[in-house]
OpenMM code with the backbone's topology and positions (N, CA, C; nanometers):
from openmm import Vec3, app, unit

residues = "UNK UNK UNK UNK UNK UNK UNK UNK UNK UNK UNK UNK UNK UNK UNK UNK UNK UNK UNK UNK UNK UNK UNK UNK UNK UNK UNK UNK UNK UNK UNK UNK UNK UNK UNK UNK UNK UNK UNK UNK UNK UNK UNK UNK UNK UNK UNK UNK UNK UNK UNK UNK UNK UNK UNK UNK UNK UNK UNK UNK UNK UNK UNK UNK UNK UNK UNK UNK UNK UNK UNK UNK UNK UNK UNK UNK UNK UNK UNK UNK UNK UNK UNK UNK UNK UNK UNK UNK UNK UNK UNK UNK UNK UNK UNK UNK UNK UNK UNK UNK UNK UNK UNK UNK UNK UNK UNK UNK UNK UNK UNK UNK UNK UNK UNK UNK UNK UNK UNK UNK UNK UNK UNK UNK UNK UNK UNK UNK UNK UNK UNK UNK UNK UNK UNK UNK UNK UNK UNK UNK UNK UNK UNK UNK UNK UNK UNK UNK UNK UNK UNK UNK UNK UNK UNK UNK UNK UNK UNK UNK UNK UNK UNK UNK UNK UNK UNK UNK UNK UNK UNK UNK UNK UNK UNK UNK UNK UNK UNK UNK UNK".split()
positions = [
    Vec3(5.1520, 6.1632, 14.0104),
    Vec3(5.2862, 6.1499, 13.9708),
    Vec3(5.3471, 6.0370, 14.0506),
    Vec3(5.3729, 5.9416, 13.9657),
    Vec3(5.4538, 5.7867, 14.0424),
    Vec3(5.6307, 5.8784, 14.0892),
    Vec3(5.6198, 5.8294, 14.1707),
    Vec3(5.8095, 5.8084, 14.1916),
    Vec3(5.9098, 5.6308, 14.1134),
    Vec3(5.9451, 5.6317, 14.0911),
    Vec3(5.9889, 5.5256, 14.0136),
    Vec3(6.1004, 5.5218, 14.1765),
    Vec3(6.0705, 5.4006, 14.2297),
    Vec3(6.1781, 5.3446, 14.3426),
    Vec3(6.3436, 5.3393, 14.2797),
    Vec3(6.4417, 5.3638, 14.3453),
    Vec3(6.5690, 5.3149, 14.3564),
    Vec3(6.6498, 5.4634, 14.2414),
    Vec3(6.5481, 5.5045, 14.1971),
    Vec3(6.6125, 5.6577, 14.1437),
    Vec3(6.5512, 5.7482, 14.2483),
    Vec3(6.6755, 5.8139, 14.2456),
    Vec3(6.6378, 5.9603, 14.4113),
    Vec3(6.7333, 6.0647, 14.2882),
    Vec3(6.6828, 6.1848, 14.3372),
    Vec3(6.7105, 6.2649, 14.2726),
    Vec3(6.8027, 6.2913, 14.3719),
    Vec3(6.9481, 6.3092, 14.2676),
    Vec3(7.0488, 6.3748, 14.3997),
    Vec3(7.1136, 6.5434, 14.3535),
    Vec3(7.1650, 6.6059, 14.4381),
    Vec3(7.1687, 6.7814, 14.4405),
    Vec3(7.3466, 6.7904, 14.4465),
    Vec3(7.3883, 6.6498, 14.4049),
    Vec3(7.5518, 6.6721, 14.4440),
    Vec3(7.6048, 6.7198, 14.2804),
    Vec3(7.5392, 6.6966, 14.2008),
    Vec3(7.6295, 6.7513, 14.0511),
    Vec3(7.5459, 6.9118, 14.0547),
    Vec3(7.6262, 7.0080, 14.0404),
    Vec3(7.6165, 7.0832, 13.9955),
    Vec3(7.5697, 7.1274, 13.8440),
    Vec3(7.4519, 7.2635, 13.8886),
    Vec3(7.3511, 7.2627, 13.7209),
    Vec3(7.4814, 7.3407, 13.6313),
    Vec3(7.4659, 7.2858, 13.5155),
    Vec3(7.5242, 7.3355, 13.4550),
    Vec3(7.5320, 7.5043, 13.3770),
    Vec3(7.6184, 7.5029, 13.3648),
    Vec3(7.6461, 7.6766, 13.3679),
    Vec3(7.5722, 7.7334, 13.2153),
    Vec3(7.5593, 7.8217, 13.1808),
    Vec3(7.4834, 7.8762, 13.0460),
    Vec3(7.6132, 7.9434, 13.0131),
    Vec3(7.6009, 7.8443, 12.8597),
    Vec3(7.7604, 7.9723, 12.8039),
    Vec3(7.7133, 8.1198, 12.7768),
    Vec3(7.7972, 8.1589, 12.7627),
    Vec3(7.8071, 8.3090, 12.7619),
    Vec3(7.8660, 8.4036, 12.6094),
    Vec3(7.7521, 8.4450, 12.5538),
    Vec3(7.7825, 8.4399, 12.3789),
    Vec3(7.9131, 8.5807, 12.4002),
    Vec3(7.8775, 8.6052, 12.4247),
    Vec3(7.9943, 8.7553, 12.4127),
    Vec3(8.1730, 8.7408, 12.4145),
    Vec3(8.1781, 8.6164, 12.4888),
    Vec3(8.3385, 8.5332, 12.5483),
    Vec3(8.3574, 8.5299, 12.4256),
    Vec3(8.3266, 8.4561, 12.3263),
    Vec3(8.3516, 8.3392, 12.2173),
    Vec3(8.3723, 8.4554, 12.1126),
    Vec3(8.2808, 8.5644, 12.1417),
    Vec3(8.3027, 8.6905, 12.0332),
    Vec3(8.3802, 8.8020, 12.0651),
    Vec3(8.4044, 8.8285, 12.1913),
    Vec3(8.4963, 8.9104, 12.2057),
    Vec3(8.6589, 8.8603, 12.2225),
    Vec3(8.6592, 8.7312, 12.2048),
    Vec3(8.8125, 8.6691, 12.1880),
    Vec3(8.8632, 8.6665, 12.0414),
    Vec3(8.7366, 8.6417, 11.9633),
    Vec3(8.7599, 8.6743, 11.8141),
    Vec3(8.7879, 8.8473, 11.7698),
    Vec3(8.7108, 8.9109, 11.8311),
    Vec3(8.7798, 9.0578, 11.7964),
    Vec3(8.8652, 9.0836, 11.8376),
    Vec3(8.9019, 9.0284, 11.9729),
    Vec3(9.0411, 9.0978, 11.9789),
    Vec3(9.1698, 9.0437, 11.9444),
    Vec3(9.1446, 8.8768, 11.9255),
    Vec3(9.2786, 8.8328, 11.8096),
    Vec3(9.3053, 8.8892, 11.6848),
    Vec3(9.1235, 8.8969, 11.6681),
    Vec3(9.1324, 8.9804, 11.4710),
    Vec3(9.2353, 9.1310, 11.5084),
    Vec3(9.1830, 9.1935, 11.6196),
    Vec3(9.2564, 9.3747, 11.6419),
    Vec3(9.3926, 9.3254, 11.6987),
    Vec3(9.4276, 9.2539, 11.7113),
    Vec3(9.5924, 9.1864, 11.8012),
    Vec3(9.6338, 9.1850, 11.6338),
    Vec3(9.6211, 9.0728, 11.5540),
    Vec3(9.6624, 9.0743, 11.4443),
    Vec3(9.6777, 9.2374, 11.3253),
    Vec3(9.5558, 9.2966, 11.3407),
    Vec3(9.5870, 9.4250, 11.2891),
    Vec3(9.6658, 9.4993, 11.2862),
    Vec3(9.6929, 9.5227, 11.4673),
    Vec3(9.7968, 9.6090, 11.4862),
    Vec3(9.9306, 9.5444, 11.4512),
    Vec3(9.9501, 9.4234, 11.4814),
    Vec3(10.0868, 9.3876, 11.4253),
    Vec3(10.1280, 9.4629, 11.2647),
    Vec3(10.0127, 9.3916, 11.2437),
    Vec3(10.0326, 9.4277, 11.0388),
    Vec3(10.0719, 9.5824, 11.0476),
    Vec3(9.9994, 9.6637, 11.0857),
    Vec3(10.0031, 9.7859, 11.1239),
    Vec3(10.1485, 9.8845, 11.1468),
    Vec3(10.2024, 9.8027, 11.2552),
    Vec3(10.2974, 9.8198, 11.2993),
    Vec3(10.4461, 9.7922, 11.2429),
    Vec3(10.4242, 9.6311, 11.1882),
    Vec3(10.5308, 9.5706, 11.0881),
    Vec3(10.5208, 9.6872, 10.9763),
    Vec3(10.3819, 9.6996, 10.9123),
    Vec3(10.4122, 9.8111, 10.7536),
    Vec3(10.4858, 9.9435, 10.8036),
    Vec3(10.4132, 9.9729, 10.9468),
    Vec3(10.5213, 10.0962, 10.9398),
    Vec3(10.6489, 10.1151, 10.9581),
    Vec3(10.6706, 10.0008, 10.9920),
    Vec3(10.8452, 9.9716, 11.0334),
    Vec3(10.8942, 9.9386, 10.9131),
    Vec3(10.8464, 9.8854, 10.8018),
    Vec3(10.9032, 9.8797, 10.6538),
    Vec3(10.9132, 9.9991, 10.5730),
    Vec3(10.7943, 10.1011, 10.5972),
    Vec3(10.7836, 10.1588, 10.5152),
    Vec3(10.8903, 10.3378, 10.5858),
    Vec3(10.9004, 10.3082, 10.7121),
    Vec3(10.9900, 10.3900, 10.7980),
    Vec3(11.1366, 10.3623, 10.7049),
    Vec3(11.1543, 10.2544, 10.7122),
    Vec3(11.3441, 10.2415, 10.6957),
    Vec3(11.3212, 10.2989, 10.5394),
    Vec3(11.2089, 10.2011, 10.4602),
    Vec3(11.2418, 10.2316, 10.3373),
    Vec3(11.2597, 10.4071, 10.3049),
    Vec3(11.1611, 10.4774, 10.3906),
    Vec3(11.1532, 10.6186, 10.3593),
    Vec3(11.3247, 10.6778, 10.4116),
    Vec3(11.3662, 10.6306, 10.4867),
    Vec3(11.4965, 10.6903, 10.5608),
    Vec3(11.5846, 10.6737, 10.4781),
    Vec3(11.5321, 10.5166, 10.4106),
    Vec3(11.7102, 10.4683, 10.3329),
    Vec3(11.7119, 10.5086, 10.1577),
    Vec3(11.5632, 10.5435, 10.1314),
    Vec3(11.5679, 10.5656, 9.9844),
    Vec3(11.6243, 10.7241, 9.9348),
    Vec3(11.6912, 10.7809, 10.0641),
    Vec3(11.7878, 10.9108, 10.0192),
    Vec3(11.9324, 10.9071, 10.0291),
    Vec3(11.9511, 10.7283, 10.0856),
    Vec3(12.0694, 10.7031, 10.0740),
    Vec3(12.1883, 10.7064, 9.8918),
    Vec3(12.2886, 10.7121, 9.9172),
    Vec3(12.3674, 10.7161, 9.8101),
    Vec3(12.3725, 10.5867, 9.7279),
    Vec3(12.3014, 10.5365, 9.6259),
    Vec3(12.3182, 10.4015, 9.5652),
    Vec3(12.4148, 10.4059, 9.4884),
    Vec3(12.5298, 10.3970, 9.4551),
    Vec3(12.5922, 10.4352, 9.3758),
    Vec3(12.7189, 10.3273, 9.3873),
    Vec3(12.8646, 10.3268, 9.3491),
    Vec3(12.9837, 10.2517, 9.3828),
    Vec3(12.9965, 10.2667, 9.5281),
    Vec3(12.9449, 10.3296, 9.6127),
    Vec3(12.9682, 10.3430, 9.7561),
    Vec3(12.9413, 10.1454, 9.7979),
    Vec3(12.8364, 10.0874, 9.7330),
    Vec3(12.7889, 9.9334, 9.7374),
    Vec3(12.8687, 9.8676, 9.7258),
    Vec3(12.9632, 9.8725, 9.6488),
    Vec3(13.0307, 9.7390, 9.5743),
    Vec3(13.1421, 9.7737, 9.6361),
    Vec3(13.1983, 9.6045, 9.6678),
    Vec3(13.3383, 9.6017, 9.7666),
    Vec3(13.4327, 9.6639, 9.7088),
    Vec3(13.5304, 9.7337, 9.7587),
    Vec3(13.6175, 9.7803, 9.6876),
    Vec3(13.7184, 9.6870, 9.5726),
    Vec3(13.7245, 9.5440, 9.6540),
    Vec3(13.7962, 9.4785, 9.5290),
    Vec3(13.7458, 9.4496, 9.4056),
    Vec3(13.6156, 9.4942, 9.3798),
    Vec3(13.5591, 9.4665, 9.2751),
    Vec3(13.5166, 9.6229, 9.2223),
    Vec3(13.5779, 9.7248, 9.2245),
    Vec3(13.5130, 9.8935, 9.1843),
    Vec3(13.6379, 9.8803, 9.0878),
    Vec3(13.5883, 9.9565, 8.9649),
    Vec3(13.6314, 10.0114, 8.8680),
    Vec3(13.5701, 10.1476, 8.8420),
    Vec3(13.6499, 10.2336, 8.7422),
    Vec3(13.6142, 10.3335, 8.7047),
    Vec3(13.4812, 10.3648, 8.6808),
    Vec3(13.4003, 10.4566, 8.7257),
    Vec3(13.2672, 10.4865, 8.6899),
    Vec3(13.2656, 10.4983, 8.5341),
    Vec3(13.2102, 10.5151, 8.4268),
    Vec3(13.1815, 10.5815, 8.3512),
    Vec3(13.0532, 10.5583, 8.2878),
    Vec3(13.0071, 10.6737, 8.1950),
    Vec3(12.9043, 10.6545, 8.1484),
    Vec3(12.8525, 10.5486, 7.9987),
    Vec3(12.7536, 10.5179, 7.9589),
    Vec3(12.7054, 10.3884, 7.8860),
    Vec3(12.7409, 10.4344, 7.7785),
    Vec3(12.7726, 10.5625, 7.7200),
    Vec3(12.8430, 10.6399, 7.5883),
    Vec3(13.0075, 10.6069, 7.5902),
    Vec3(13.0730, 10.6604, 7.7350),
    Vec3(13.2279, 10.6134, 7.7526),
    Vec3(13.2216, 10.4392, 7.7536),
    Vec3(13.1458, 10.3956, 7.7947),
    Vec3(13.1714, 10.2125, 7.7889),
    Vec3(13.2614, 10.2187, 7.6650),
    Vec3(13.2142, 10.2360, 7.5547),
    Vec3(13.2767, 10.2210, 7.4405),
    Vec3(13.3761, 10.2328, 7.4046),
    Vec3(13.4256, 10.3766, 7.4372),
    Vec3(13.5221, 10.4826, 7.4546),
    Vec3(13.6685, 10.3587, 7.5288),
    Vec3(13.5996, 10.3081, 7.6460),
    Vec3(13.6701, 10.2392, 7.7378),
    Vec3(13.7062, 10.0962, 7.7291),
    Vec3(13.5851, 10.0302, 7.7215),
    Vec3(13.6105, 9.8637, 7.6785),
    Vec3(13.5770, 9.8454, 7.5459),
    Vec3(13.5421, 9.9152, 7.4724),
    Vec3(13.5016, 9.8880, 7.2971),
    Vec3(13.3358, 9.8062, 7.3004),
    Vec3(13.2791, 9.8033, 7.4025),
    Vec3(13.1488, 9.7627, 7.3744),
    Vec3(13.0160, 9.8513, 7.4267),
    Vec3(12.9226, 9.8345, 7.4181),
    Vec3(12.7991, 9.8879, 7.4300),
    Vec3(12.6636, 9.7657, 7.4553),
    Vec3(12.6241, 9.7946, 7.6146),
    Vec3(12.5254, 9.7238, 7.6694),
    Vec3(12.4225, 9.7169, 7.6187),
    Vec3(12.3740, 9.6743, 7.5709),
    Vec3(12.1906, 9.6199, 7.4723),
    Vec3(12.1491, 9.6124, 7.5908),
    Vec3(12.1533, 9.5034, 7.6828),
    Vec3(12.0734, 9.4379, 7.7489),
    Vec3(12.1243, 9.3953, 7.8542),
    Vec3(12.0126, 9.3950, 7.9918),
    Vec3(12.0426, 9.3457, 8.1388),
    Vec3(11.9062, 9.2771, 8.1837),
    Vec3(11.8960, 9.0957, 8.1752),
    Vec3(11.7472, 9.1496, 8.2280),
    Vec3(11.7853, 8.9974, 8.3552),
    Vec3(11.6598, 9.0036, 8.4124),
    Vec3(11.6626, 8.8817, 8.4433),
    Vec3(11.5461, 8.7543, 8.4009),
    Vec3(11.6118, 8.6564, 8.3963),
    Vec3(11.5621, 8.4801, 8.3680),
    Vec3(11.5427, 8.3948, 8.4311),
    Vec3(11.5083, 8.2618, 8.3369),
    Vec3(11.5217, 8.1330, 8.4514),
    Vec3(11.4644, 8.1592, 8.5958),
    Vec3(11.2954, 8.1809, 8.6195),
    Vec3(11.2383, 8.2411, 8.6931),
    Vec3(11.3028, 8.3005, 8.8086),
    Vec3(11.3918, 8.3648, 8.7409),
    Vec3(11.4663, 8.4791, 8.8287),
    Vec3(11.6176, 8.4464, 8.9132),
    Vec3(11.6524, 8.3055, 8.8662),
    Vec3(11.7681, 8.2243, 8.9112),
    Vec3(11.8744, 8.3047, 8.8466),
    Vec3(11.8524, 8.3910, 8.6867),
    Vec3(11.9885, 8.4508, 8.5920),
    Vec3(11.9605, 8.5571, 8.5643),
    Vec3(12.0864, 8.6310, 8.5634),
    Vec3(12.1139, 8.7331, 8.4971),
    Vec3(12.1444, 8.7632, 8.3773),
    Vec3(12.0518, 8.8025, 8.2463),
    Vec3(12.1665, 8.7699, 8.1182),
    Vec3(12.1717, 8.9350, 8.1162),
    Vec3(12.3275, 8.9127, 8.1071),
    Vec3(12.3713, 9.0385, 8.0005),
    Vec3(12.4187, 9.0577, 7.8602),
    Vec3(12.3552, 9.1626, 7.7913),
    Vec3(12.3954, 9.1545, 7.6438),
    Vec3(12.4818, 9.2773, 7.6263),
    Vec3(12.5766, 9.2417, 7.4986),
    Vec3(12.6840, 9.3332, 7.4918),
    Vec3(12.7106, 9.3266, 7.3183),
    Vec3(12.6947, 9.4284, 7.2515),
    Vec3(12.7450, 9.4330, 7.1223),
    Vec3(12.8791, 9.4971, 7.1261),
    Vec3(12.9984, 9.4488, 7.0475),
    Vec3(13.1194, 9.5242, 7.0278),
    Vec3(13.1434, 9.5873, 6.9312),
    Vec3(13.1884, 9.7415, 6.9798),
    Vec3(13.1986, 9.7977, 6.8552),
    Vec3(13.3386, 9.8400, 6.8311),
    Vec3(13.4518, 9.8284, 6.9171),
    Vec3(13.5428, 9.8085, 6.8655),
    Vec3(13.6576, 9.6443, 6.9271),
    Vec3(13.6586, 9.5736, 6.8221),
    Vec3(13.7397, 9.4749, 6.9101),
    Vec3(13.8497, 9.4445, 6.9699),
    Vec3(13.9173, 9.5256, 6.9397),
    Vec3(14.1091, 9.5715, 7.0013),
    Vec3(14.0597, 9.5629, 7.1107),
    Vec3(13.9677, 9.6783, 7.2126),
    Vec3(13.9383, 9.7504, 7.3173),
    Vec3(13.8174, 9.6458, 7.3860),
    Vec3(13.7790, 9.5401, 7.2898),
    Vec3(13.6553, 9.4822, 7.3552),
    Vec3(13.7454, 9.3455, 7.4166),
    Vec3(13.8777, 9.3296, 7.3824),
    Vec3(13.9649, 9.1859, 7.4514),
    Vec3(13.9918, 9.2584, 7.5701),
    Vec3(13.9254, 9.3370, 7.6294),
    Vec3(13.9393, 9.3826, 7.7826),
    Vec3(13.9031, 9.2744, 7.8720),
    Vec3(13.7996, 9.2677, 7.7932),
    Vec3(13.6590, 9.1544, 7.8798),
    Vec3(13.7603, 9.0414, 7.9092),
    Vec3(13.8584, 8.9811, 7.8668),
    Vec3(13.9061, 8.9206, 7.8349),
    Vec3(14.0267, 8.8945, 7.9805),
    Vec3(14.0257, 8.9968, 8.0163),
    Vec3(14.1345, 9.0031, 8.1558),
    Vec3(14.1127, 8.9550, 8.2473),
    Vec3(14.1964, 8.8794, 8.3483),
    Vec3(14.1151, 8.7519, 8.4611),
    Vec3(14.1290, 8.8743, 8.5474),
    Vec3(14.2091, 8.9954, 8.5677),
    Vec3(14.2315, 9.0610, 8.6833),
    Vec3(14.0825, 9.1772, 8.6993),
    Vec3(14.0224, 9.1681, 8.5584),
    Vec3(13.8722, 9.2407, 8.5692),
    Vec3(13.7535, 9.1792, 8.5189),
    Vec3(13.7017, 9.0225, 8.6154),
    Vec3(13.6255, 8.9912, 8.5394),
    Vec3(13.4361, 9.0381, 8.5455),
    Vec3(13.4303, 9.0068, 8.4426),
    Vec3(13.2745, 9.1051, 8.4346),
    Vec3(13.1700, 9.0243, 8.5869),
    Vec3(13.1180, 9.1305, 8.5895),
    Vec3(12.9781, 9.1151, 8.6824),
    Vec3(12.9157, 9.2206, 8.6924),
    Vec3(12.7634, 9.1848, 8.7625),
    Vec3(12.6907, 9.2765, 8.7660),
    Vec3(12.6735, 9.2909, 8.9312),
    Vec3(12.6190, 9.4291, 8.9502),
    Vec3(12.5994, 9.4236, 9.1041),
    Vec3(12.4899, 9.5220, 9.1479),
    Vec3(12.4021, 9.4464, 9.2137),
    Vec3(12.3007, 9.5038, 9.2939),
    Vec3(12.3054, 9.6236, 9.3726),
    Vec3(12.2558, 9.7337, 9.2967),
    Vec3(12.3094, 9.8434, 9.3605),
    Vec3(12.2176, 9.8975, 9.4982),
    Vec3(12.1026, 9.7989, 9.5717),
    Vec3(12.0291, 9.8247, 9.6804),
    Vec3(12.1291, 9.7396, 9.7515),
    Vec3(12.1356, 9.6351, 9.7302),
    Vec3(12.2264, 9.5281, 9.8271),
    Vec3(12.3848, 9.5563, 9.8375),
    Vec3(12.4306, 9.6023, 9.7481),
    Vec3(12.5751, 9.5798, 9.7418),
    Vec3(12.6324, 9.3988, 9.6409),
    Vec3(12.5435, 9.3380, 9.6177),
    Vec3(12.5721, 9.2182, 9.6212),
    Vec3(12.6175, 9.2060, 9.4602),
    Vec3(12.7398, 9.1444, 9.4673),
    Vec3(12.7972, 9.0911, 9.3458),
    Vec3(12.7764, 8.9930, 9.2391),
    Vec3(12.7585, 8.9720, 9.1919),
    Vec3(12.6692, 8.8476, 9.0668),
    Vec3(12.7666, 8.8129, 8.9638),
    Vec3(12.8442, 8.7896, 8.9958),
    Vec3(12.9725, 8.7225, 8.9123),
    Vec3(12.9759, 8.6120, 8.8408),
    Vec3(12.9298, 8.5152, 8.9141),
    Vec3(12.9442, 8.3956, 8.8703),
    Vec3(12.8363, 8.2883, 8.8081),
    Vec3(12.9486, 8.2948, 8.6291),
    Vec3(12.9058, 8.2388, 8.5199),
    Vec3(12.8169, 8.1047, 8.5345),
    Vec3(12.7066, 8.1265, 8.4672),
    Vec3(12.6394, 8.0262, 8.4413),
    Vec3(12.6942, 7.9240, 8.3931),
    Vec3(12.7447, 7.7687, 8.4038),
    Vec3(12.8585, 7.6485, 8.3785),
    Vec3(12.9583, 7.7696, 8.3589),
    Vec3(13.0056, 7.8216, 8.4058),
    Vec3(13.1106, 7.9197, 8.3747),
    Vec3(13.1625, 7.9361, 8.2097),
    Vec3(13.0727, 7.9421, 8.1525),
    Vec3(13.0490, 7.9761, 8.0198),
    Vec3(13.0853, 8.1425, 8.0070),
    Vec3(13.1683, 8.1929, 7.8968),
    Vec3(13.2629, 8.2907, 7.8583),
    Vec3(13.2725, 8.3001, 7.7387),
    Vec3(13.2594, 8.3863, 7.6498),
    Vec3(13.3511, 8.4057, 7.5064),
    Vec3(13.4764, 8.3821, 7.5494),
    Vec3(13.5784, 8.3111, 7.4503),
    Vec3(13.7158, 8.3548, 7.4611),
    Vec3(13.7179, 8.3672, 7.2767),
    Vec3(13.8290, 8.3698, 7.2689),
    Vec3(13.8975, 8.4373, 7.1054),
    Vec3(13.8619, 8.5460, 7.1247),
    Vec3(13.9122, 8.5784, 7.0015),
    Vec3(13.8681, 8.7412, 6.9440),
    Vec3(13.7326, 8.8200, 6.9130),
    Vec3(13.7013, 8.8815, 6.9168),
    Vec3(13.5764, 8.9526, 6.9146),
    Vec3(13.5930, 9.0381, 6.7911),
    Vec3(13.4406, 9.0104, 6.7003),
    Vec3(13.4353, 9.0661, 6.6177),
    Vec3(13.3306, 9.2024, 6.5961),
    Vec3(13.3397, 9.2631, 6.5095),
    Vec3(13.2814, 9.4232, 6.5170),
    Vec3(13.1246, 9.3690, 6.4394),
    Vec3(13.0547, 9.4139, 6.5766),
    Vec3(12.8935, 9.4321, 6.5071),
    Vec3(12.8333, 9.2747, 6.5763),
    Vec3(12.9315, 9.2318, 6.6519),
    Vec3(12.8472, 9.0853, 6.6881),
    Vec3(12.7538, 9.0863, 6.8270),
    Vec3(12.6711, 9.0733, 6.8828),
    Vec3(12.5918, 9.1161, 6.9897),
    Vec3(12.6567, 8.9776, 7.1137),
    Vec3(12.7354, 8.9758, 7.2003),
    Vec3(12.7521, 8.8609, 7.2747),
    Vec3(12.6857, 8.8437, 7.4104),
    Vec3(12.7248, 8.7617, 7.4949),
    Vec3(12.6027, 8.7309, 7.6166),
    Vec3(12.6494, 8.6825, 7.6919),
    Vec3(12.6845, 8.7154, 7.8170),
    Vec3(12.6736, 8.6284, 7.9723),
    Vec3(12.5888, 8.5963, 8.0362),
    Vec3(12.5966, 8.4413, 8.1016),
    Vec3(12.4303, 8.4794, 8.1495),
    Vec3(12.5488, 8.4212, 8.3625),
    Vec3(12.4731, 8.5321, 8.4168),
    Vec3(12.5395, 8.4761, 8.5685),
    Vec3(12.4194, 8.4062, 8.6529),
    Vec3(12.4789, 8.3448, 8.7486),
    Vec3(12.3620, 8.2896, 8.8200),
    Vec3(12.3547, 8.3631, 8.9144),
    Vec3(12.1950, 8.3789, 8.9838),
    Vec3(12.1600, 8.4976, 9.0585),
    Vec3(12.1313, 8.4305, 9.1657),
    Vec3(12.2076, 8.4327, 9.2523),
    Vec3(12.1975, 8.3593, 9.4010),
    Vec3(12.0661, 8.4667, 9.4791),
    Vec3(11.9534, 8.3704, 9.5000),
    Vec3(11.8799, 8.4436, 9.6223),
    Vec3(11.7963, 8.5425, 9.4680),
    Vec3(11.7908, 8.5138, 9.4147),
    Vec3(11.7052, 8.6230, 9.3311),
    Vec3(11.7228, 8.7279, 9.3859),
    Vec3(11.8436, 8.7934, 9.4250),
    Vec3(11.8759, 8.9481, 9.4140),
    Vec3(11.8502, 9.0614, 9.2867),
    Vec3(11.8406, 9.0106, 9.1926),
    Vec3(11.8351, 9.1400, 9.0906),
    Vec3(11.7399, 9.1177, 9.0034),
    Vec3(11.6409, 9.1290, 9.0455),
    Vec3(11.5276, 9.1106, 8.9684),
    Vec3(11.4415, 9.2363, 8.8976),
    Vec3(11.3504, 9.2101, 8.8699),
    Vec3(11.2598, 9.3128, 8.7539),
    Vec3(11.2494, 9.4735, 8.8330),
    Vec3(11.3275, 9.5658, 8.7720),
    Vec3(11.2910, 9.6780, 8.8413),
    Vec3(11.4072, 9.7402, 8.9603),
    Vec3(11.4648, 9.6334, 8.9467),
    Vec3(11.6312, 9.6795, 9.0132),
    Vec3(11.7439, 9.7857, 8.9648),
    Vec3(11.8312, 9.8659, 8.9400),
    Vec3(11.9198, 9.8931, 8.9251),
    Vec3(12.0338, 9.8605, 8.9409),
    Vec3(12.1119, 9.8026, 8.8510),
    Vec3(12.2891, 9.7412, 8.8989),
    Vec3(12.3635, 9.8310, 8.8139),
    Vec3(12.4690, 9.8279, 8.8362),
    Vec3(12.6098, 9.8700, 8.8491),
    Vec3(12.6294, 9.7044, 8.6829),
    Vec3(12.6882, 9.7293, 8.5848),
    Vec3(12.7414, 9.6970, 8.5267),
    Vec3(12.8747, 9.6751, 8.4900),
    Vec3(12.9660, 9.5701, 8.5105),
    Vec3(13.1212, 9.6234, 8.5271),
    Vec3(13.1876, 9.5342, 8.3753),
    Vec3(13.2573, 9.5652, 8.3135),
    Vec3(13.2975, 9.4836, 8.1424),
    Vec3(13.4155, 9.5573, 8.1742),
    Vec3(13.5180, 9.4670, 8.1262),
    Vec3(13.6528, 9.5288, 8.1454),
    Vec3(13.6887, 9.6309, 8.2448),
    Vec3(13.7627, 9.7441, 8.2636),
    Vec3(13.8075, 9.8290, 8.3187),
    Vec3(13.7127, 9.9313, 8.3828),
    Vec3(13.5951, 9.9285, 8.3314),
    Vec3(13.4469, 10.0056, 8.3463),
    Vec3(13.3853, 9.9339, 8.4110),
    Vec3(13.2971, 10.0681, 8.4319),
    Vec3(13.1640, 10.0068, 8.5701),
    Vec3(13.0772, 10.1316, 8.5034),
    Vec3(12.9192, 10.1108, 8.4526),
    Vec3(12.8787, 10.1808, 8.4400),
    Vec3(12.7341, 10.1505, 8.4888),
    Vec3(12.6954, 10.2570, 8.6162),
    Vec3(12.6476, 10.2452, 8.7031),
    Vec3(12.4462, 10.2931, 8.6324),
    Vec3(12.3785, 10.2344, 8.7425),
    Vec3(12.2422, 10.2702, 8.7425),
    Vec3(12.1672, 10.2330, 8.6273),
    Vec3(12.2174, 10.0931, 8.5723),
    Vec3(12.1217, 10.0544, 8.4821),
    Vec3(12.0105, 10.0166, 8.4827),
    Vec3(11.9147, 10.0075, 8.4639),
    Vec3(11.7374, 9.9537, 8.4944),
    Vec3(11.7375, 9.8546, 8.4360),
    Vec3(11.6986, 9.6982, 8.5090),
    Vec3(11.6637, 9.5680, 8.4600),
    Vec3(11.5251, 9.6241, 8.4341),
    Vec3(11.4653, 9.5625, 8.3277),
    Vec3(11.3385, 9.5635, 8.2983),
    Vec3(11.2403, 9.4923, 8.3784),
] * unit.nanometer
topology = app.Topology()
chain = topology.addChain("A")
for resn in residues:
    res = topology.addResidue(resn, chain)
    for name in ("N", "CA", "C"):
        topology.addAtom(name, app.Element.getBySymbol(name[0]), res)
């Protein structure tokens, strides 16, 4: 065995260390089990309130008082403002609210018609009000018997979407717990 001159073997660098497979895998399980329990923890904290709050009262207790009208039922609507609700759904990937309304009597259906009760719908989980007209588009004139008419509101925040319940308010009435489709 030659020595090759002017190379010396020197003992000042330190041998290098052997990684260690278990580090690299036990940092991965326990971010993966760190992450679990969060999830874990977050679902039960959702599914806690939801269980506490879904025996709460949904009802006009929601809606601000300056905007509550008389409860009544989707038979009295008629009785009350002269129309009858067809339809509540939401649109415009979830930006509108259209509501449909046939009149069946029109004396009683120029309710709609009053600035001091104007129609909206309202989110009966949130409380939140949905008033305001799409270009603020309105019937005005007279209303005729048997004609099906339509608001459509804009739905700030996609509050009332598929599977919601609102509070319906048309003239002097509010008739509560309708099901958007």
């Amino acid at each position: 065995m030659t020595v090759r001159s002017g190379l010396k073997p020197t003992s000042a660098s330190p041998a290098p260390r052997p990684l260690r497979r278990g580090s690299r895998r036990a940092r991965l399980v326990g971010g993966l089990a760190g992450i679990l329990v969060t999830v874990v923890v977050v679902g039960l904290v959702l599914w806690l309130s939801h269980a506490f709050d879904s025996g709460a009262n949904r009802t006009a207790t929601n809606v601000p008082v300056s905007w509550q009208r008389p409860v009544v039922t989707a038979d009295a609507l008629v009785t009350q403002s002269g129309v009858k609700i067809t339809q509540v759904a939401v649109t415009g990937d979830g930006g509108l609210v259209d509501l449909r309304y046939k009149v069946v009597d029109p004396a009683r259906a120029n309710t709609l018609h009053d600035p001091r009760t104007p129609p909206a719908v309202v989110d009966e989980e949130s409380g939140l009000v949905v008033h305001q007209l799409l270009m603020d588009h309105s019937h005005t004139g007279p209303y005729k018997t048997g004609v099906t008419y339509y608001l459509v509101f804009n739905n700030p925040g996609n509050w009332v979407h598929h599977g919601s319940r609102v509070s319906v308010m048309l003239g002097n009435a509010q008739v509560e717990h309708v099901l958007v489709p």
